[in-house]
C-alpha positions in Angstrom: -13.4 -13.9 26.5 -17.2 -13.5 27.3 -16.3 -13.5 31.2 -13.7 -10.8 30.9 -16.2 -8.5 28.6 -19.0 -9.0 31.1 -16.6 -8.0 33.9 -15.4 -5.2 32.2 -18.6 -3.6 31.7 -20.7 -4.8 34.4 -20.7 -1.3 36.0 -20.4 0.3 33.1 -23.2 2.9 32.3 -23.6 1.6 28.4 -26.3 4.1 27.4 -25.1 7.1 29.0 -21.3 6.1 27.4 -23.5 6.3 24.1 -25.1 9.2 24.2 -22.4 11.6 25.5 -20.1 10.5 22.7 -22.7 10.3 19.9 -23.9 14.1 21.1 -20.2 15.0 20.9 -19.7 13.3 17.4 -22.7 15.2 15.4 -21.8 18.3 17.8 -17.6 18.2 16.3 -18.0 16.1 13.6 -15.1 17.3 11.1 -16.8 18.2 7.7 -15.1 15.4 5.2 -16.1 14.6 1.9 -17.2 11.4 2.3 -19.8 12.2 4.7 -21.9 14.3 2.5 -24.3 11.4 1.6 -24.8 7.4 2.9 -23.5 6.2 -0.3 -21.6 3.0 0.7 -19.4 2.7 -2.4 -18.3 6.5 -1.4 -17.8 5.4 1.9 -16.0 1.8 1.2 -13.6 4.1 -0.9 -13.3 6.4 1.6 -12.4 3.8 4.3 -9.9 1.8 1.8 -7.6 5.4 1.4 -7.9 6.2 5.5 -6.0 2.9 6.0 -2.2 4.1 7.2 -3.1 7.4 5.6 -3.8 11.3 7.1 -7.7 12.8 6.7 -5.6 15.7 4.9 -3.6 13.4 2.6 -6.9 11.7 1.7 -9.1 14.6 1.5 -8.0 15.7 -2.4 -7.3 12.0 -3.7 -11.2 11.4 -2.4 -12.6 14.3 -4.5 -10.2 13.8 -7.7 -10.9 9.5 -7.5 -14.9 10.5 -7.4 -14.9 12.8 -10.2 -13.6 10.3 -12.2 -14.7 7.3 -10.9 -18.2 8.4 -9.5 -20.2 5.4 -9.2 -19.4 1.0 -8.6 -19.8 0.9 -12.6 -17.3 3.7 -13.4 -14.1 1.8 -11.2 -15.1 -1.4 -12.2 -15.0 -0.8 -15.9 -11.9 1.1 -15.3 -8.1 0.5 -16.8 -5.2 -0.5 -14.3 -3.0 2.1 -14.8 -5.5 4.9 -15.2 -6.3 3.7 -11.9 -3.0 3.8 -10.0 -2.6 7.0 -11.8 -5.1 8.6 -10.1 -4.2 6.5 -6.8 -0.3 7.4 -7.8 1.3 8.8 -4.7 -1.1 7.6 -1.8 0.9 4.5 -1.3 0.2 0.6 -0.2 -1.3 0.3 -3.9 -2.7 -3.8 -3.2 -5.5 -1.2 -1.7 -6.9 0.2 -4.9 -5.9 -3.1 -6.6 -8.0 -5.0 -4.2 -10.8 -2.6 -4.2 -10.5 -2.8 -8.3 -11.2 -6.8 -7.9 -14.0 -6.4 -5.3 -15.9 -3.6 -7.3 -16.1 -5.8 -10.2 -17.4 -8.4 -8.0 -20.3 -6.2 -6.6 -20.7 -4.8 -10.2 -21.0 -8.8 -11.7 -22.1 -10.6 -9.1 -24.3 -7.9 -7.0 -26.0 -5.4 -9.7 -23.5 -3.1 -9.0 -25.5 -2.4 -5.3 -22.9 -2.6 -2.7 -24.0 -6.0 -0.3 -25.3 -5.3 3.2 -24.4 -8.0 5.3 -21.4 -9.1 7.2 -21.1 -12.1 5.4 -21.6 -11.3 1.4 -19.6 -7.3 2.1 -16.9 -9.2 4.5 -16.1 -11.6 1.5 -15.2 -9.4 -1.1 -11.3 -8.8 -2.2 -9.2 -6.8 0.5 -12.5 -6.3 2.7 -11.6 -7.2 6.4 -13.2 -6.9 10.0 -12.4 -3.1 10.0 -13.7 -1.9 6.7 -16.7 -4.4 7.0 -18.1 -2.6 10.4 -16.9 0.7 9.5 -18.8 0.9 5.8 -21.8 -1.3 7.2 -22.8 1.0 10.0 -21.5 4.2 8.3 -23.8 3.7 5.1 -26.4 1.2 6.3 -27.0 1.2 10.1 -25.4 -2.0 10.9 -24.6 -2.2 14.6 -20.9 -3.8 13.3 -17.6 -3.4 15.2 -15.1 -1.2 13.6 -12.0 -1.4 15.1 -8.6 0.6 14.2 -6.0 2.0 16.0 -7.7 4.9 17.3 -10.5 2.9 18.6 -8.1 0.4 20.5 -6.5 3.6 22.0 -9.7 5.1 23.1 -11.1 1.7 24.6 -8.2 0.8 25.9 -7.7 3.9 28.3 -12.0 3.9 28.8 -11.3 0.6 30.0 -7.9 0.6 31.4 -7.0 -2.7 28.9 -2.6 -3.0 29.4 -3.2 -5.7 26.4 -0.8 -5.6 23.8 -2.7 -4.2 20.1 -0.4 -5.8 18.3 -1.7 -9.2 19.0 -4.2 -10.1 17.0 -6.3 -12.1 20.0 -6.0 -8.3 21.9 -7.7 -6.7 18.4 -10.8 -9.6 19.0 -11.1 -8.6 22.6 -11.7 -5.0 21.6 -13.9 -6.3 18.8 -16.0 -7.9 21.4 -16.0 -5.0 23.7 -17.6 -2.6 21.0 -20.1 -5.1 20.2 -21.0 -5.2 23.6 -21.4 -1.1 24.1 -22.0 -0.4 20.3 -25.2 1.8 20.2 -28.0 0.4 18.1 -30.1 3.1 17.7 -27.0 4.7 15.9 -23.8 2.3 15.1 -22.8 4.7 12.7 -22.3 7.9 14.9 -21.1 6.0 17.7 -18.5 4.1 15.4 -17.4 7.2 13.9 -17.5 9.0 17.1 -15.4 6.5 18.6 -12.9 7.0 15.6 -13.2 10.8 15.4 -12.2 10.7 19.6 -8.9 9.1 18.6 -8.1 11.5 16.4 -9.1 14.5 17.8 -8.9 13.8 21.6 -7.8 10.9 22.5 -4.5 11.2 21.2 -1.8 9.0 21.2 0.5 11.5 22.9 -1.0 14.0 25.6 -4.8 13.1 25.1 -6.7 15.8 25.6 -8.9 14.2 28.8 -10.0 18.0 29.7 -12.0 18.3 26.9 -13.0 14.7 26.1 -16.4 14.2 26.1 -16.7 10.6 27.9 -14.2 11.6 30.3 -16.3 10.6 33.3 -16.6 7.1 31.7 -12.6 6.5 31.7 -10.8 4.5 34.0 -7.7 5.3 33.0 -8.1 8.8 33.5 -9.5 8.8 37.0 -6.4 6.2 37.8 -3.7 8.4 36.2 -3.0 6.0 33.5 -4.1 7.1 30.3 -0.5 8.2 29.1 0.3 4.6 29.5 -2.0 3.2 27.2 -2.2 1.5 24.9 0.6 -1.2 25.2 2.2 -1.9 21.9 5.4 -3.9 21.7 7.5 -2.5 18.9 8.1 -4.3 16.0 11.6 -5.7 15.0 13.3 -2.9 12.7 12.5 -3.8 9.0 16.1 -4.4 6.6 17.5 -1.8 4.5 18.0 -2.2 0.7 20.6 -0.2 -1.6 19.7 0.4 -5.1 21.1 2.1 -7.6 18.7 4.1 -10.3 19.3 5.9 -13.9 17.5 8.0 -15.7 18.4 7.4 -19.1 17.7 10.2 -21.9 18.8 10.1 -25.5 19.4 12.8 -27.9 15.9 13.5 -29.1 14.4 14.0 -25.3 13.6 9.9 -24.4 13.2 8.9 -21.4 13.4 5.0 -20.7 11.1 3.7 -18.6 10.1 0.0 -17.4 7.3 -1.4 -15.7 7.0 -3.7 -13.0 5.7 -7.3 -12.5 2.3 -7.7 -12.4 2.6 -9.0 -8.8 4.3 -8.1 -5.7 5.7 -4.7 -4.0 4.3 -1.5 -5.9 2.9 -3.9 -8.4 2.2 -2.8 -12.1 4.1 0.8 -11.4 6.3 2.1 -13.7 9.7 3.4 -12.7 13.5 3.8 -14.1 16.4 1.5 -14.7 17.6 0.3 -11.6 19.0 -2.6 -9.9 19.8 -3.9 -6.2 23.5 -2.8 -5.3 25.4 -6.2 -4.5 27.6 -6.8 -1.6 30.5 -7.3 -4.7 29.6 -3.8 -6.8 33.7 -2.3 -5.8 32.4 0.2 -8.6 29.2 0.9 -8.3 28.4 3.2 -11.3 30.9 1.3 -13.8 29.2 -1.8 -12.5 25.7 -0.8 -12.8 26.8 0.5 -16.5 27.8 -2.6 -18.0 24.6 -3.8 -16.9 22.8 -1.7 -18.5 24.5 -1.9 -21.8 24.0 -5.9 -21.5 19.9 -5.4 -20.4 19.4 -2.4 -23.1 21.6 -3.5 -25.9 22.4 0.7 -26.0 25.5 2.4 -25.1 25.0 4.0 -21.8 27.0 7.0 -19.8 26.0 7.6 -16.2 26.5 11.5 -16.3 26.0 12.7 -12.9 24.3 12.0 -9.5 20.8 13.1 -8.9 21.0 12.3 -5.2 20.2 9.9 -2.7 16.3 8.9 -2.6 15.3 7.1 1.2 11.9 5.7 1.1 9.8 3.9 4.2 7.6 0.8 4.1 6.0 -0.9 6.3 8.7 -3.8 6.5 11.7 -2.6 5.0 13.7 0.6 3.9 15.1 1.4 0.3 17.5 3.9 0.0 18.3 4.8 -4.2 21.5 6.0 -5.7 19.7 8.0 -8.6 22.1 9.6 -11.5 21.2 10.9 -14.2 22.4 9.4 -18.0 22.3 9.1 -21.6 21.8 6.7 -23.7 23.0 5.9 -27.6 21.9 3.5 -30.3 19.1 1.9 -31.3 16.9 0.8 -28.6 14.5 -2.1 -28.9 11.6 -1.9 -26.0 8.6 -4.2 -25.3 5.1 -3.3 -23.4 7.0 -3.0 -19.9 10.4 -1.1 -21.0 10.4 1.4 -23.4 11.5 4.9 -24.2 8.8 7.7 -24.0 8.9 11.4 -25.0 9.9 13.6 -21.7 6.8 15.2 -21.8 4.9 11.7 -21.5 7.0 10.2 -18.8 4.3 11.7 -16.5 1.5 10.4 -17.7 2.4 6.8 -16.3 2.1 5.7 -12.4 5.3 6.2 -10.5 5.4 5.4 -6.8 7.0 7.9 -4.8 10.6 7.1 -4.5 10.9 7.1 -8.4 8.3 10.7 -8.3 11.6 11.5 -6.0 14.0 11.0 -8.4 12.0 12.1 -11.5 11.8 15.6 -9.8 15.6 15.5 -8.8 16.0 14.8 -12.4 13.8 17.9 -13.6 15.4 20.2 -11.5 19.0 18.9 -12.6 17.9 19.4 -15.9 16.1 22.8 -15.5 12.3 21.5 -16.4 9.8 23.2 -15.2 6.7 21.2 -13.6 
């Protein structure tokens, strides 16, 4: 790999490269939140919500998660499900459940003062290559690669690289490359610079090469190739899964609501009655409603359909058959399923396809939000 970097830069003007996209970056710079102050448990928050998410998506969950959680000690002395309250909607929840374990780390095992090197930062819960150079030489000057998606796209086309990005050993080569052109006066304009370019310029459909800044530095543009670029084989098509969900009121305004396991998908979250639709369901509802008089020990009535809830992940599809019903008798819960006043329902964490249905619900039932 050291041959191929050296050949790929070895006319490469390093220092100009630098200084006409770190000019650019404090000359554009979008004004975010999280780059009001050097603060590296601002920033390591910051960089933990930017993963898979939108600036503007992250932008309000930023400001509400720092008013409450303002400082290392305040997140790691803080309760669970306050937590994924606050994170409640953002999605890919091992993030803040990771960053929970690795804040009380640095809060035990560090002082509370966020650690500065590769090694000690790098080892923490949910930390990887990406988030270690981006909060290193964002908050402490650490000339650290930091390499996402937007900076394999940029140094991809700079360099006119066909390599695949989703191979991991095409994600070390770019690695390698930045370490190799990474200013050092400046890692953290010039790794945010490179970042900001990806998002603002060089796009990943119709880049904007007229107004890019390192233009004259790009290979693929002068060879007419930057629209090719980057190469990503597509991944195989995740499965699909059909559930069936209920909201279940009684009489007096409960709502029953269940928890799930500590571990796995969406983790901890709270969400209705539900239940994988099998291959052998000819009756779907009727099916689903002896179930549920078995698993509640209640008499339940599915009473109409609140619609049909799709939700993507990364690896598969689910695609909820929510109804709305009632439920009579006397209902024994535990910790994780239990039957809440309406008006509380809200104040547990719900990930978005059961926020779906719980609004389908509302506006079924006429509730205002």
């Amino acid at each position: 790999m050291n041959a191929r970097i050296e050949k790929l830069t070895k006319s490469f003007k390093i220092n100009e490269f630098q200084k006409a996209l770190i000019d650019w970056f404090k000359e554009e710079q979008r004004d975010l939140p999280w780059r009001e102050s050097k603060d590296p448990y601002k920033v390591w928050v910051s960089e933990i919500m930017l993963q898979q998410t939108r600036v503007d998506t992250v932008i309000p969950y930023f400001n509400r998660f720092m008013e409450k959680y303002p400082t290392v000690a305040d997140l790691a002395n803080a309760d669970e499900q306050d937590l994924l309250k606050v994170w409640e909607g953002l999605g890919y929840y091992s993030r803040v459940r990771n960053l929970h374990t690795a804040v009380k780390e640095v809060h035990e095992k560090y002082d509370g003062i966020v650690p500065d090197t590769k090694e000690e930062f790098g080892s923490l819960k949910g930390v990887g290559p990406y988030t270690t150079g981006a909060v290193l030489s964002i908050a402490y000057g650490k000339p650290i690669p930091a390499v996402d998606g937007n900076v394999m796209r940029v140094m991809s086309r700079i360099f006119n690289i066909d390599d695949d990005i989703a191979k991991v050993k095409t994600r070390k080569l770019f690695e390698a490359l930045v370490e190799k052109v990474i200013s050092h006066e400046d890692p953290s304009s010039f790794n945010q610079g490179l970042m900001e370019l990806g998002a603002l310029v060089c796009t990943p459909k119709n880049p904007s090469c007229l107004l890019c800044p390192v233009r004259d530095f790009c290979k693929a543009y002068h060879e007419g190739t930057q629209h090719d670029l980057p190469v990503k084989k597509k991944a195989k098509k995740g499965k699909t899964l059909q559930y069936i969900a209920v909201v279940l009121e009684d009489e007096d305004g409960k709502i029953i609501v269940r928890q799930r396991p500590s571990e796995g998908l969406l983790a901890s979250l709270w969400e209705f009655p539900n239940s994988e639709v099998l291959s052998s369901w000819k009756n779907m509802v009727e099916d689903y409603e002896k179930q549920l008089v078995e698993e509640l020990g209640v008499e339940v009535d599915v009473v109409e359909p609140l619609g049909v809830v799709d939700h993507v992940f990364s690896h598969l599809t689910w695609k909820i058959h929510a109804f709305r019903g009632l439920f009579r008798g006397e209902f024994v819960g535990s910790d994780n399923l239990k039957a809440v006043p309406i008006e509380e329902v809200e104040d547990h964490p719900f990930p978005v396809p059961y926020q779906k249905v719980w609004k389908e619900f509302k506006e079924k039932r006429g509730i205002e939000s």
